[in-house]
C-alpha positions in Angstrom: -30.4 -111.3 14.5 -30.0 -114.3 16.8 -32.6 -116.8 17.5 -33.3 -118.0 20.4 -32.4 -121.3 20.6 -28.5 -120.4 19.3 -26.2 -121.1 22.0 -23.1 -118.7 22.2 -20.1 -120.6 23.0 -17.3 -118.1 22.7 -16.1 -115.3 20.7 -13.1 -115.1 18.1 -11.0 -111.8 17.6 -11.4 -111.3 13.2 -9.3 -109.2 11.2 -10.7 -107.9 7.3 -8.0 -106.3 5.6 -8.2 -103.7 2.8 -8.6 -106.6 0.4 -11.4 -108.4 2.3 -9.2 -111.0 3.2 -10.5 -112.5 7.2 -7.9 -113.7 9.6 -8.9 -115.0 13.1 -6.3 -114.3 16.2 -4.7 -117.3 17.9 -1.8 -115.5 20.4 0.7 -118.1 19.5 0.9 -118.5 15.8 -0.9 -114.6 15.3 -3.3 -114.8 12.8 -4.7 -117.4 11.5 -6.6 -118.0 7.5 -8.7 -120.9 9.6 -11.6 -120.0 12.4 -11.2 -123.2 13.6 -7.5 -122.7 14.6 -8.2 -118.9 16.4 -8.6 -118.2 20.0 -12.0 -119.2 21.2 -12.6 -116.5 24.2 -14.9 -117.5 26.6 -15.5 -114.1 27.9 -16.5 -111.0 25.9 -14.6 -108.3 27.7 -11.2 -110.5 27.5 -11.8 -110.8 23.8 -12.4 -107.0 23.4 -9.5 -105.8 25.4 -7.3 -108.4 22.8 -8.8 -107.0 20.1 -9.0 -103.3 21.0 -4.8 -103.8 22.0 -4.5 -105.9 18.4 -6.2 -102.7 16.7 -3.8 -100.0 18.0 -1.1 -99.4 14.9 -3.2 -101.9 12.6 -5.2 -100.4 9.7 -7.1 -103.8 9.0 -10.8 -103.9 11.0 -10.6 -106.1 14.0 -13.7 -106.7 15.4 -15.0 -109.4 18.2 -17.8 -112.3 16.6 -20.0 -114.3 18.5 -19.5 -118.0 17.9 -22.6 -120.3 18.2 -22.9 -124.0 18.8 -22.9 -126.2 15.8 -26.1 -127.3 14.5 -26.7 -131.4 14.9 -28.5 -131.6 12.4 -26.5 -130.7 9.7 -23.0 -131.5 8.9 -21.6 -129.3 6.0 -18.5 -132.0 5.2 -21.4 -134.6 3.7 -22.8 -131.7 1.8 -19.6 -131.2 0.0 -18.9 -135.2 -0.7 -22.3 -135.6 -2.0 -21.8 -133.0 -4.6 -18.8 -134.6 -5.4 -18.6 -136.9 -8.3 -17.8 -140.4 -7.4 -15.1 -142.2 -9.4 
């Protein structure tokens, strides 16, 4: 469920194949391993028109997800470094 204070900032066309595997939409390169390089729509019904055209002839599950605004406060990249053993 969404809190409150999540701001929606656009919606990305996802693909799960058989295997699990996600894949995000971007028209000009197709689909796409990384969120950050799909489509962001900024309007539901554009991204579920894509997605319902993507769907016809595919047996993978493409489905429209709500992208939020990043959180400020935390920053996942220095997570990663700090577990990281320094050398």
């Amino acid at each position: 469920m969404q809190d409150q204070d999540e701001v929606i900032v656009g919606y990305l066309i996802q693909r799960e194949d058989a295997e699990g595997e996600l894949s995000f939409w971007e028209p000009r390169n197709e689909w796409q391993e990384d969120p950050n390089e799909g489509k962001l729509y900024e309007k539901v019904e554009e991204a579920e028109a894509d997605a319902k055209a993507l769907q016809a002839g595919d047996d993978a599950t493409i489905t429209v997800e709500l992208v939020f605004e990043a959180d400020e406060d935390g920053d996942w990249d220095d997570e990663d470094e700090a577990e990281a053993p320094k050398a």
